[in-house]
N, C-alpha and C positions, 0 to 999 in steps of 0.2 A: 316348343309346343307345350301348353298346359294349361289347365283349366283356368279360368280368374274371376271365378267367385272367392267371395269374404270366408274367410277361416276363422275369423273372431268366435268367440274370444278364447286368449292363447291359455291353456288351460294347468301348464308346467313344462317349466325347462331343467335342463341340465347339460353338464357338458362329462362327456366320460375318456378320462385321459387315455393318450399313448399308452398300448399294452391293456388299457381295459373292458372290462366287459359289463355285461347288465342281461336282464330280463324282464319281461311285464308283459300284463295283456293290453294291447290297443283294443280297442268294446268297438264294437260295432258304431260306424257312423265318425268315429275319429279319426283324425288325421295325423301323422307323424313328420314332421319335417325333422331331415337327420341334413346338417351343415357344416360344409368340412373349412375347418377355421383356419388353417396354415397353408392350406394346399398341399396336393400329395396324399391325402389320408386315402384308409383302406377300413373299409368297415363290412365284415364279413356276418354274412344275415343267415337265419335258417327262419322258417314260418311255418307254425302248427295251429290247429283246429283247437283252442284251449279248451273246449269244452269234451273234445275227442281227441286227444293227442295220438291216438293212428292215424289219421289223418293229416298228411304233412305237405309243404313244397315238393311238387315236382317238376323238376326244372327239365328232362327231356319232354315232357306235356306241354308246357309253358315256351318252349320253343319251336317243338313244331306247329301246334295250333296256331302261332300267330306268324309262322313261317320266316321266323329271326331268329338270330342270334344276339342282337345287338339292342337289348332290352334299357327303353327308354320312357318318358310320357309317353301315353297311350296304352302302354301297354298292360297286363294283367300279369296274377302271379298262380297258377295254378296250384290244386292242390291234389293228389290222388284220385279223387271223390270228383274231379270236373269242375271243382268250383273255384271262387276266387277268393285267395285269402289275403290278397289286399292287391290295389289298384295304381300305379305309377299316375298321379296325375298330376303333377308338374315334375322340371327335371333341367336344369341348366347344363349340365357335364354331359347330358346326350350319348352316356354308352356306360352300361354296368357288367361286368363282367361275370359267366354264370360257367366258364372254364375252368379257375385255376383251383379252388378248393384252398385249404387252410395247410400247413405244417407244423408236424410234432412237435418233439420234446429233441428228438436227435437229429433232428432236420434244421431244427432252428439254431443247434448245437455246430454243428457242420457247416453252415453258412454262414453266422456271425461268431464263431469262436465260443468260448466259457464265459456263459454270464450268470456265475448262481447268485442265491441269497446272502450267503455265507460272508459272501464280501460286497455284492449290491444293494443287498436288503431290498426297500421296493421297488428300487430302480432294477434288479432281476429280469432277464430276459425270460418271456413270457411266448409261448405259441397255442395258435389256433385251438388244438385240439382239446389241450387240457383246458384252456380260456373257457372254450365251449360246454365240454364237461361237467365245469365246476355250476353254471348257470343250470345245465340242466336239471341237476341233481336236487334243485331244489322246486321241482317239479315232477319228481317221481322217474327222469328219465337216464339212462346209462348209457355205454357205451354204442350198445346194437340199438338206437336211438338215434345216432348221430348221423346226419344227413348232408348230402351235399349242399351247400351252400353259395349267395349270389352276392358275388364283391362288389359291396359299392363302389363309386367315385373309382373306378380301376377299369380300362380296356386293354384287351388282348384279340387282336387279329388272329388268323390264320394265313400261313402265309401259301402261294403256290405250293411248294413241298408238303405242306399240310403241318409246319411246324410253329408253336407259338410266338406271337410275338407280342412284346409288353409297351405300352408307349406309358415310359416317361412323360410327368407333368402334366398329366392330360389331367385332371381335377387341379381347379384355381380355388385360392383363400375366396368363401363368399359364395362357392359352388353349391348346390343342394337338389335336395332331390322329396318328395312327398309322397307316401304314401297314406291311401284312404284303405279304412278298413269294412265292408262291407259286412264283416262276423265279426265274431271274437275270435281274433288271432293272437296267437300266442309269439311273442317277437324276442330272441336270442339272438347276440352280437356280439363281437369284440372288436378291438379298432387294434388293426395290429399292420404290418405291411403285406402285400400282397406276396404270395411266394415266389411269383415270378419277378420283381422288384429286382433290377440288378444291384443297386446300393447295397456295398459290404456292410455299411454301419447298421447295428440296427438301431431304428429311431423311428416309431409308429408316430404319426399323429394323431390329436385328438380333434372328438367330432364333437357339434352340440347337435344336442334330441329336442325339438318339441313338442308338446303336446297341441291339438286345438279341436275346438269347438267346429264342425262344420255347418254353416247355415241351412244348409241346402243339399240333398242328396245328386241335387243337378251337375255336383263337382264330378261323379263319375260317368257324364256323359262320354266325351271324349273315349275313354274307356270303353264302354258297352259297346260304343259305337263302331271302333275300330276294324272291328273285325267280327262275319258273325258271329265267330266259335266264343269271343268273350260274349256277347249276348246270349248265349246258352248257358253260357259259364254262371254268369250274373244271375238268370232263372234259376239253374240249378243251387244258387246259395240262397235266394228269398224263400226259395221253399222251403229252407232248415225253419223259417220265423212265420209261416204261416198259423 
């Protein structure tokens, strides 16, 4: 499912390696295609209100409003405040995981063994937390800042027991996913593996980012329309820009 209006024109790309991170604001009305180029990748997202950064993702809002778990096209991204700080409208991989959350510095330590600088230099094993961290910081934000966050291209079920479970290979090389941004969102990542990821090795894969042009604000139909609570949602952000 996704919208198939023109995106033209693609307004900048990049690709941000295994273990890396980034920051930016998508402006209102832009779209971000994030592409996982190996298969496997794990791109760990948080979304803030740029122009109010108390105002952040909340992903228990954003899942029961739309009465899922298994956030995909169609779906919205709530923020605090009721509103939508950016819009799923296309989505090939069909399941983003908004459970497992990121891992430390001794988490990462403890599941793939000793990877410092000392002897890897940039290839240094790298985790969520400080990844995340270091992007904020340059945006005035710190530690009591840091928010749950929604892993791309990664599903985890719930099993009867009520225990996680990670499916292996579910994001294909060519997979991808779109976000529309209706405000100005402020958008932190890192592309690292998921922490439920049973592979002893570590080895993140990288994602490409792009940017584009949206012709048409009609790409968030699909969206509005899904469900009423996002067409409250959607009211409640136009009225920041009346």
């Amino acid at each position: 499912m996704s919208a198939s209006l023109a995106i033209r024109p693609t307004l900048y790309e990049e690709t941000v390696p295994g273990g890396g991170h980034t920051s930016f604001v998508l402006k209102r009305g832009q779209l971000l295609r994030l592409s996982d180029l190996e298969g496997g990748a794990n791109v760990s997202l948080m979304l803030l209100n740029a122009q109010e950064k108390s105002e952040r993702l909340n992903l228990p809002d954003t899942l029961k409003g739309q009465h899922t778990a298994k956030l995909t096209a169609g779906h919205c991204l709530y923020s605090d405040m009721g509103r939508v700080l950016a819009a799923i409208t296309a989505d090939t991989c069909g399941w983003h995981d908004s459970f497992g959350g990121v891992l430390n510095a001794d988490e990462v330590a403890e599941k793939y063994g000793q990877g410092r600088y000392q002897e890897l230099r940039n290839g240094f094993f790298r985790n969520g937390t400080d990844n995340l961290l270091v992007e904020m910081g340059k945006w005035n934000l710190n530690l009591q800042d840091l928010l749950m966050v929604l892993n791309l291209f990664s599903r985890v079920d719930v099993t009867a027991d009520g225990a996680f479970a990670f499916h292996q290979g579910h994001s294909k090389a060519g997979d991808y996913i779109e976000l529309y941004a209706p405000m100005d969102t402020l958008v932190i990542l890192t592309a690292l593996q998921h922490p439920l990821d049973p592979n002893p090795l570590y080895a993140p894969k990288p994602v490409q980012l792009s940017w584009h042009k949206v012709e048409s604000d009609g790409i968030s139909v699909l969206c509005r329309t899904s469900r009423p609570e996002n067409g409250r949602a959607f009211h409640n952000t136009e009225r920041l820009y009346i």
